[in-house]
PQR file with spaces between the fields and no chain letter, atoms N, CA, C, O and H, PARSE charges and radii, in Angstrom:
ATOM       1  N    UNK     1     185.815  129.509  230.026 -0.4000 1.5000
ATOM       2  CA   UNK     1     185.753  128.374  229.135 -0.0000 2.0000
ATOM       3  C    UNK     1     185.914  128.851  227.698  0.5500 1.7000
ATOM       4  O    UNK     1     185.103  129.680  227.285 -0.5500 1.4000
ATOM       5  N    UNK     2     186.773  128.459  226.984 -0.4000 1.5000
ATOM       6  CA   UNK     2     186.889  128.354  225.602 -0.0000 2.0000
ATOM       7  C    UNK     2     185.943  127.463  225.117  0.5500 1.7000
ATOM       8  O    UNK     2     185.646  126.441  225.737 -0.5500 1.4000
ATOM       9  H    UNK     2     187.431  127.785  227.319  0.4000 1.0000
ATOM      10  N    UNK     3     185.300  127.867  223.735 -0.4000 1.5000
ATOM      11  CA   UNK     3     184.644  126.481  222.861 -0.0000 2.0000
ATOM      12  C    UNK     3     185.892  126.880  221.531  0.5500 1.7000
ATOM      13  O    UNK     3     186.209  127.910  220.936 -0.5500 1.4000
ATOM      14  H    UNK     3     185.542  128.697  223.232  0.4000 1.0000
ATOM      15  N    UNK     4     186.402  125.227  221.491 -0.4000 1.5000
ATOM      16  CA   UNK     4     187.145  125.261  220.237 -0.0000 2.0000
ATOM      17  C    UNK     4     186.550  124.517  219.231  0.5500 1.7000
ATOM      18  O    UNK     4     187.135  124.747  218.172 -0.5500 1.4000
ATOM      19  H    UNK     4     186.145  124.390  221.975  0.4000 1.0000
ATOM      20  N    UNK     5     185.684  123.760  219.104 -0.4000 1.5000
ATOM      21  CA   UNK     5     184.883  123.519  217.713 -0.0000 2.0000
ATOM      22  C    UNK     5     183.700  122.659  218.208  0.5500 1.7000
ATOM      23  O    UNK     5     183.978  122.055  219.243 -0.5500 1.4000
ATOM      24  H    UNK     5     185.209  123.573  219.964  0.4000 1.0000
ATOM      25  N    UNK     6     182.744  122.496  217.849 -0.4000 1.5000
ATOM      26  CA   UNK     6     181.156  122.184  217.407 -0.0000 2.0000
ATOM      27  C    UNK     6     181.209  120.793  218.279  0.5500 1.7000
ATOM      28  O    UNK     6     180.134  120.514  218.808 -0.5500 1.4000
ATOM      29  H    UNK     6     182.517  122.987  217.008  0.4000 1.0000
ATOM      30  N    UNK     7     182.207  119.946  218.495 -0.4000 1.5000
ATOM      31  CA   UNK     7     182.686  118.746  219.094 -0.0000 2.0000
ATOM      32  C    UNK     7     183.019  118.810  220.372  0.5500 1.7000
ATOM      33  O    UNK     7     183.461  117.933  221.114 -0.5500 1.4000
ATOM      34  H    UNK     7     183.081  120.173  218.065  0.4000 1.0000
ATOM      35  N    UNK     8     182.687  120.290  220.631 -0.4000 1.5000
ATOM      36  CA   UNK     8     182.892  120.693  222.357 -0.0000 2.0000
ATOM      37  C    UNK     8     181.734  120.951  223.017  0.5500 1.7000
ATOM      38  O    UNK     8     181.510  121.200  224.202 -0.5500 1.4000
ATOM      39  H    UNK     8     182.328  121.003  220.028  0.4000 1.0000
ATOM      40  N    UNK     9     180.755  120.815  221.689 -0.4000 1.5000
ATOM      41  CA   UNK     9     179.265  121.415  222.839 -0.0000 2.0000
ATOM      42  C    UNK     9     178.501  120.686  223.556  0.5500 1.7000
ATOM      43  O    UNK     9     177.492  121.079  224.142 -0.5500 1.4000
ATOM      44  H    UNK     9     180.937  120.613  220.727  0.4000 1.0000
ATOM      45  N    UNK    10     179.020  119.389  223.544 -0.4000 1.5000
ATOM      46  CA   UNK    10     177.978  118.390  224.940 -0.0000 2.0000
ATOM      47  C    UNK    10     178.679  118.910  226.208  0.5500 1.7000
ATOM      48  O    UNK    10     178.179  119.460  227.189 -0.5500 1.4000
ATOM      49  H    UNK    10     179.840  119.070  223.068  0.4000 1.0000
ATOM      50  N    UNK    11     180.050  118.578  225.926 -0.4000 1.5000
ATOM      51  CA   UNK    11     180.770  119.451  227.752 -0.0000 2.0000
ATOM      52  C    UNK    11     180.221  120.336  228.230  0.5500 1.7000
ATOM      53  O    UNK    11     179.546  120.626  229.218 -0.5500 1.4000
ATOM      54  H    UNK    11     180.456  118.131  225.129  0.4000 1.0000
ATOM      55  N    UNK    12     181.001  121.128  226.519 -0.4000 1.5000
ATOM      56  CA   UNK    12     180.614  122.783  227.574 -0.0000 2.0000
ATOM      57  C    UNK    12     179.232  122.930  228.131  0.5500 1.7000
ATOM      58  O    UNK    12     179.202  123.645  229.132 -0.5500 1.4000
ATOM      59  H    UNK    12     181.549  120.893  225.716  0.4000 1.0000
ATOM      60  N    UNK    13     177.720  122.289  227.627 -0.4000 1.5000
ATOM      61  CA   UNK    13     176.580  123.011  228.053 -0.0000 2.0000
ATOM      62  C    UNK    13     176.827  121.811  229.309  0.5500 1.7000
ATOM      63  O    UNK    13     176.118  122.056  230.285 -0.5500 1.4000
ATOM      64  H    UNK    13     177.744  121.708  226.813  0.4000 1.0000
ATOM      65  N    UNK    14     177.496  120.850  229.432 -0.4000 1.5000
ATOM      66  CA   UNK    14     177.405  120.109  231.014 -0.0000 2.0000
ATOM      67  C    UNK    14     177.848  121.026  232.180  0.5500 1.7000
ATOM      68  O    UNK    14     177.283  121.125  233.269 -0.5500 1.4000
ATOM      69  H    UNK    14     178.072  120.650  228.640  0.4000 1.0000
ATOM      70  N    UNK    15     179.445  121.970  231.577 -0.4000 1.5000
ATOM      71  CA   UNK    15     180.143  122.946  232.585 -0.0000 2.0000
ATOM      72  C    UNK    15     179.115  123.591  232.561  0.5500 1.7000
ATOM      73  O    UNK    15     178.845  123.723  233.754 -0.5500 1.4000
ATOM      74  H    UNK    15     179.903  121.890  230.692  0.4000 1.0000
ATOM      75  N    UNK    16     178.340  124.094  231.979 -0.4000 1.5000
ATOM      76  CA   UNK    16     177.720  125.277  232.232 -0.0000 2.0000
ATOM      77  C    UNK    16     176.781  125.064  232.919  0.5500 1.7000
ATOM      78  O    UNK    16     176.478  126.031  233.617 -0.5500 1.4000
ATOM      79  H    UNK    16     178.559  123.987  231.009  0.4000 1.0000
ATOM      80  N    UNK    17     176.007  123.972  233.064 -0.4000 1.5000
ATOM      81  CA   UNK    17     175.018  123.540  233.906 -0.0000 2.0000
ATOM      82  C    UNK    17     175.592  123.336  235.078  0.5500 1.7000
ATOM      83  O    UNK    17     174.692  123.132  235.893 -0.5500 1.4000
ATOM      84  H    UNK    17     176.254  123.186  232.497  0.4000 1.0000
ATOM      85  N    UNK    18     176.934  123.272  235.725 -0.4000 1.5000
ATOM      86  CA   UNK    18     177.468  123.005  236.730 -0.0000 2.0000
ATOM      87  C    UNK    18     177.605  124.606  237.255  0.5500 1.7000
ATOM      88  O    UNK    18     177.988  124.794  238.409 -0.5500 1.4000
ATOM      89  H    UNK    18     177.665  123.438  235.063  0.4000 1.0000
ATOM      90  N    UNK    19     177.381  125.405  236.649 -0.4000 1.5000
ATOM      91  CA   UNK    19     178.626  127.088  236.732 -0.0000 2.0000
ATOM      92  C    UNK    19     176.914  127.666  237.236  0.5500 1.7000
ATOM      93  O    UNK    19     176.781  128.379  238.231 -0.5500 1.4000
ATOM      94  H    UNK    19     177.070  125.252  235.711  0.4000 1.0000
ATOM      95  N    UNK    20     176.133  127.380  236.680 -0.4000 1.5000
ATOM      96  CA   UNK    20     174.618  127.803  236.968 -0.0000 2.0000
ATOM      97  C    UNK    20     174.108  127.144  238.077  0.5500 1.7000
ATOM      98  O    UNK    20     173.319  127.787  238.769 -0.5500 1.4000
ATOM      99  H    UNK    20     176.241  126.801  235.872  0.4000 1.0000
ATOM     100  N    UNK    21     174.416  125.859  238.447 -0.4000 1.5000
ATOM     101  CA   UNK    21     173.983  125.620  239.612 -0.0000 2.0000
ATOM     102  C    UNK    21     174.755  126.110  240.967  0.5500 1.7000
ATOM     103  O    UNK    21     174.190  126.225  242.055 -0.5500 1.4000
ATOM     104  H    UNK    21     175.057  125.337  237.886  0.4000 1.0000
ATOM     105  N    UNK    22     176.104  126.374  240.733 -0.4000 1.5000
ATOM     106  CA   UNK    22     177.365  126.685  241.511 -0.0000 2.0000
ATOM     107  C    UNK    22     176.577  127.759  242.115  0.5500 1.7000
ATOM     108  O    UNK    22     176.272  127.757  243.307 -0.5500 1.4000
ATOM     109  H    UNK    22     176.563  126.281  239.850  0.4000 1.0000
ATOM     110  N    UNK    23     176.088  129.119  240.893 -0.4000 1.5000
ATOM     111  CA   UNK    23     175.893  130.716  240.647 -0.0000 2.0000
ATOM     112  C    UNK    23     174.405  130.485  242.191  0.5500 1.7000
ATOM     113  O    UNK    23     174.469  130.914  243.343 -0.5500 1.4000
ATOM     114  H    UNK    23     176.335  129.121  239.924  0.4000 1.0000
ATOM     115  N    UNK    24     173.340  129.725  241.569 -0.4000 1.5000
ATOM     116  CA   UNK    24     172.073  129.641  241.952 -0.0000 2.0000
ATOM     117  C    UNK    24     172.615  128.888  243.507  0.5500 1.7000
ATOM     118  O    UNK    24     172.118  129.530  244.431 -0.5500 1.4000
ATOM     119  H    UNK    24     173.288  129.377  240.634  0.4000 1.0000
ATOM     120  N    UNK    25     173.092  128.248  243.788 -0.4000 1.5000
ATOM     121  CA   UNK    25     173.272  128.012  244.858 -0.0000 2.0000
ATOM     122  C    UNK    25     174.024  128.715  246.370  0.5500 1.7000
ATOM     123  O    UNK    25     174.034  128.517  247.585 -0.5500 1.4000
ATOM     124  H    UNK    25     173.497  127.726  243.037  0.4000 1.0000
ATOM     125  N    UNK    26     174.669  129.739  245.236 -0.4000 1.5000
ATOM     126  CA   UNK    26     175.362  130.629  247.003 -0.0000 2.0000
ATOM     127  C    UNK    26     174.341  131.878  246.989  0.5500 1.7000
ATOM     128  O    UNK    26     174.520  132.840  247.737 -0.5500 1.4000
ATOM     129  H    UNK    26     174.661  129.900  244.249  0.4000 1.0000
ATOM     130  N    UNK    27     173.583  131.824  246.359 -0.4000 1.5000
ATOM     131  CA   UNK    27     171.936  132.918  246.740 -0.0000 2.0000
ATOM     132  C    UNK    27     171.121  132.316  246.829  0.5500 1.7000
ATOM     133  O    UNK    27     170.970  131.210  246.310 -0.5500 1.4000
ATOM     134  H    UNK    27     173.437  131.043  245.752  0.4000 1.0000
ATOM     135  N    UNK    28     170.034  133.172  247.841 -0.4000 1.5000
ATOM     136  CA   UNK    28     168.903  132.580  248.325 -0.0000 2.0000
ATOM     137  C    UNK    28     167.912  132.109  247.086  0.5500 1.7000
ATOM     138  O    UNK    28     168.017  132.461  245.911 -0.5500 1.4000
ATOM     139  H    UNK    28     170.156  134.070  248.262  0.4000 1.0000
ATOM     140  N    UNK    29     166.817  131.127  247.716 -0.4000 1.5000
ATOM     141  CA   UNK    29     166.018  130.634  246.467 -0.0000 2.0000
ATOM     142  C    UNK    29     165.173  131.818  245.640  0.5500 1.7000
ATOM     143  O    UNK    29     164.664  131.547  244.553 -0.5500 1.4000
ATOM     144  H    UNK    29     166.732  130.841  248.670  0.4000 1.0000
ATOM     145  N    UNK    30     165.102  132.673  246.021 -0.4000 1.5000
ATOM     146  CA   UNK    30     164.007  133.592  244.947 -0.0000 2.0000
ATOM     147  C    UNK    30     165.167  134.463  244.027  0.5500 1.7000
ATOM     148  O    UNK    30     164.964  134.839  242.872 -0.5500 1.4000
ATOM     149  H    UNK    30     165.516  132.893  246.904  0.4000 1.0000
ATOM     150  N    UNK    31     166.542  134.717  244.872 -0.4000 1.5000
ATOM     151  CA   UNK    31     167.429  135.077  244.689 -0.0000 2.0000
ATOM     152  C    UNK    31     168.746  134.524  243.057  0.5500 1.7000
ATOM     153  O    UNK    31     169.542  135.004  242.251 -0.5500 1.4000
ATOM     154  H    UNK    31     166.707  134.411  245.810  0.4000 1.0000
ATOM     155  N    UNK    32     168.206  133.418  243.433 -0.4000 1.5000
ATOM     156  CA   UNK    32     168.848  132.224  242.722 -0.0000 2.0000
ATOM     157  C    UNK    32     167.992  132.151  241.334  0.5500 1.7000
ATOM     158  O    UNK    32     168.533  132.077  240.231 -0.5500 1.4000
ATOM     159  H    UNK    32     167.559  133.028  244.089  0.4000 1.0000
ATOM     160  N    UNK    33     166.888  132.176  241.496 -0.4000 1.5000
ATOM     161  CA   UNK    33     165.949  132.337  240.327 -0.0000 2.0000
ATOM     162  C    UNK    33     166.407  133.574  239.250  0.5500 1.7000
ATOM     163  O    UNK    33     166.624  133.355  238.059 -0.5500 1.4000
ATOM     164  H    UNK    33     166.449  132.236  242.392  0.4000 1.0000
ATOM     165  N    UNK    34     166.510  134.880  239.872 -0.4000 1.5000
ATOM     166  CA   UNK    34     166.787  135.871  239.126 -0.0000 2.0000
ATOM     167  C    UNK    34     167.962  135.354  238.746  0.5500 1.7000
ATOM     168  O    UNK    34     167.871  134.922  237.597 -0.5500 1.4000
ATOM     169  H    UNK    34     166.333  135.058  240.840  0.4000 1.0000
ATOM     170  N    UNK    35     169.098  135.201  239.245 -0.4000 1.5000
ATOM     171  CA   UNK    35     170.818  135.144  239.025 -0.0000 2.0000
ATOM     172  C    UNK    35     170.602  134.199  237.773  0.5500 1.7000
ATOM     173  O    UNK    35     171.285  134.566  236.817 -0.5500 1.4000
ATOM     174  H    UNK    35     169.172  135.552  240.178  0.4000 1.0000
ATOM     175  N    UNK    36     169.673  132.848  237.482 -0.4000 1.5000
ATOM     176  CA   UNK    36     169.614  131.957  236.668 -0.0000 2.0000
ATOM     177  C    UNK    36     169.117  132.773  235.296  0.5500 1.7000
ATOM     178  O    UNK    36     169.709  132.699  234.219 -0.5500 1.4000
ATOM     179  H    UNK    36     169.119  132.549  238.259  0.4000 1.0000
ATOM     180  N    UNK    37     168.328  133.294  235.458 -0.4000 1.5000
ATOM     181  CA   UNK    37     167.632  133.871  234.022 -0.0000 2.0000
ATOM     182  C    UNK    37     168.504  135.220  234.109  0.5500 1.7000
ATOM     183  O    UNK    37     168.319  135.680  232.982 -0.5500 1.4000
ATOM     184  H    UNK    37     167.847  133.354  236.332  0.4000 1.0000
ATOM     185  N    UNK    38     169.150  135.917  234.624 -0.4000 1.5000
ATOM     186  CA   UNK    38     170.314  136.745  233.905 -0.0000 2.0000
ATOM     187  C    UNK    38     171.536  135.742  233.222  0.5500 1.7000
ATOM     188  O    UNK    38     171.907  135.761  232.048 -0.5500 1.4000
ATOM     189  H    UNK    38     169.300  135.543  235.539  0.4000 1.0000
ATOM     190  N    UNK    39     171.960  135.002  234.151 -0.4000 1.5000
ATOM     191  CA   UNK    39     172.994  134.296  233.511 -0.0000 2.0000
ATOM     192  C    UNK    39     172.683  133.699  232.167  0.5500 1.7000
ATOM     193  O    UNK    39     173.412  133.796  231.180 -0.5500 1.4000
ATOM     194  H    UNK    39     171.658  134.986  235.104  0.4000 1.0000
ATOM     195  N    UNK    40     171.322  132.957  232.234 -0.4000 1.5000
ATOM     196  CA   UNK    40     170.872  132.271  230.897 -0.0000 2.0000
ATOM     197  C    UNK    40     171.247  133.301  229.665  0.5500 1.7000
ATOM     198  O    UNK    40     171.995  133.071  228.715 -0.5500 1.4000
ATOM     199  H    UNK    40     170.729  132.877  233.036  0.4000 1.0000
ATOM     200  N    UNK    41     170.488  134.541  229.968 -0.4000 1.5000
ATOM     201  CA   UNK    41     170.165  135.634  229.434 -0.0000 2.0000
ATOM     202  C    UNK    41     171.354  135.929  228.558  0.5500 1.7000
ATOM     203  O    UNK    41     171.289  135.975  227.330 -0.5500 1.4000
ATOM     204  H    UNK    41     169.881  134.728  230.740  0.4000 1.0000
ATOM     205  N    UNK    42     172.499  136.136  229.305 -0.4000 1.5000
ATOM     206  CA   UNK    42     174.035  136.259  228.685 -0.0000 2.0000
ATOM     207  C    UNK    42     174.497  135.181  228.179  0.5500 1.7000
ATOM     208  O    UNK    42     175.341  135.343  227.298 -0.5500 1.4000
ATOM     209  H    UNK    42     172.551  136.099  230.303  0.4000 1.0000
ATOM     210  N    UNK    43     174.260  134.280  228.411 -0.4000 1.5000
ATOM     211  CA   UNK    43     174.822  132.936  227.965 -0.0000 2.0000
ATOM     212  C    UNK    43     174.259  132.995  226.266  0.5500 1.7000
ATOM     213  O    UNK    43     174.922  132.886  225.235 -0.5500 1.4000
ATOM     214  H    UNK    43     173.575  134.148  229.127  0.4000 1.0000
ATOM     215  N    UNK    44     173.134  133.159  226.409 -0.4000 1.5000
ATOM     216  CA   UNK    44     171.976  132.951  224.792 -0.0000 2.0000
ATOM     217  C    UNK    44     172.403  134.076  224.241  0.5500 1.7000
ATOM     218  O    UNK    44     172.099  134.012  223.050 -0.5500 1.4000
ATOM     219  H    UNK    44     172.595  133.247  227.246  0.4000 1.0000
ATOM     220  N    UNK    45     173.088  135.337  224.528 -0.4000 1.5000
ATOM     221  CA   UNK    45     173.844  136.630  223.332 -0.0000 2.0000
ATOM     222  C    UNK    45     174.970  135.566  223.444  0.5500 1.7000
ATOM     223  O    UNK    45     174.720  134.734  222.572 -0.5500 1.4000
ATOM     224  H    UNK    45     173.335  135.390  225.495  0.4000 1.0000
ATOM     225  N    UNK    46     175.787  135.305  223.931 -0.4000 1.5000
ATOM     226  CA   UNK    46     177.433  135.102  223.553 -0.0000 2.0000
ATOM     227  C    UNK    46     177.545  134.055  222.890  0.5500 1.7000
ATOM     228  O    UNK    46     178.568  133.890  222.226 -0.5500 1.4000
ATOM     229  H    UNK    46     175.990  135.981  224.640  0.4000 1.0000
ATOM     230  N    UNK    47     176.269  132.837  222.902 -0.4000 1.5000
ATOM     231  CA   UNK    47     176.358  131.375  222.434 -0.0000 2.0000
ATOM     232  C    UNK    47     175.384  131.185  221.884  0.5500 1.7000
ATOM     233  O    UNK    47     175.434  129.955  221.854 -0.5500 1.4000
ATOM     234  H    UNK    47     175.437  132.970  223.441  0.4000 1.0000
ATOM     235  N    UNK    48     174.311  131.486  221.303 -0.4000 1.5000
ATOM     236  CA   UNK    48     173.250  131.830  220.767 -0.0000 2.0000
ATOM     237  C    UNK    48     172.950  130.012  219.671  0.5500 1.7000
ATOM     238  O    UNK    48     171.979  129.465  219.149 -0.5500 1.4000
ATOM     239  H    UNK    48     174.270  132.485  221.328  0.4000 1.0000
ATOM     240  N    UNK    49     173.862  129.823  219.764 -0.4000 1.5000
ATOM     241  CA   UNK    49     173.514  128.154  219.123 -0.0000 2.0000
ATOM     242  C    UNK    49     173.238  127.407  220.037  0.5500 1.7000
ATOM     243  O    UNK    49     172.801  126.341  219.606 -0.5500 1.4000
ATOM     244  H    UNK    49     174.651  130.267  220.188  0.4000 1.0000
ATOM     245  N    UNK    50     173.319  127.497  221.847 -0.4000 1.5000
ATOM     246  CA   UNK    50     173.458  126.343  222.304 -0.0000 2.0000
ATOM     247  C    UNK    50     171.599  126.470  222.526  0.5500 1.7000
ATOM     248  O    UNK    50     170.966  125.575  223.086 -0.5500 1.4000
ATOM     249  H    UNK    50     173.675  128.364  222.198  0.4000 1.0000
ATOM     250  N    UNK    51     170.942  127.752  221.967 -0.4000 1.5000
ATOM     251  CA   UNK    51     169.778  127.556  222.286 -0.0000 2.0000
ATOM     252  C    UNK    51     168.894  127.834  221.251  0.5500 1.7000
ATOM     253  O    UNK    51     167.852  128.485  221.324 -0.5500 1.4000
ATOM     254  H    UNK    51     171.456  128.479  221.512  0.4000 1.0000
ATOM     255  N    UNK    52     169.454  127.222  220.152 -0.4000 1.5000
ATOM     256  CA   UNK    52     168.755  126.572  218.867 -0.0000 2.0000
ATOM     257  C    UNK    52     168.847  128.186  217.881  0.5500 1.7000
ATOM     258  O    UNK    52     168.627  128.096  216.673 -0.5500 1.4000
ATOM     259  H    UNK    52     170.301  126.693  220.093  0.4000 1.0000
ATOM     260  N    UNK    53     169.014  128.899  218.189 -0.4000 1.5000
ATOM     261  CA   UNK    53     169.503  130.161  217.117 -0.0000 2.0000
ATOM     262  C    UNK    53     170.526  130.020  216.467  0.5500 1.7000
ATOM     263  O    UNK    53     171.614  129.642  216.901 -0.5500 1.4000
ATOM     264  H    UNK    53     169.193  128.972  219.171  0.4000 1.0000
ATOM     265  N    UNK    54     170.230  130.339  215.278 -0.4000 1.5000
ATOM     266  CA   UNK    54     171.330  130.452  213.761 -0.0000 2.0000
ATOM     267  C    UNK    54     172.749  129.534  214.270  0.5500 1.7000
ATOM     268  O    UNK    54     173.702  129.396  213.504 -0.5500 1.4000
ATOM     269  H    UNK    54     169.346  130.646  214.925  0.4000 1.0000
């Protein structure tokens, strides 16, 4: 996914809520837990605004 300007960020955090449930769903549930908070994890360095930082 590209973000091309500030007018893209209701989608993109919708795709991304789709790409995280996609991720969490082909691993098991305790499994799925970890995969979610790594993914978050990377998501908040590369996009760091969609979770209220600078």
């Amino acid at each position: 996914m590209t973000m091309l300007s500030d007018s893209n960020n209701r989608v993109f955090c919708i795709k991304l809520q789709h790409v995280m449930t996609g991720v969490a769903g082909k691993v098991g549930k305790n499994g799925g837990v970890r995969t979610i908070e790594w993914f978050r994890k990377c998501t908040e360095m590369v996009f760091p605004f969609l979770f209220g930082h600078g």
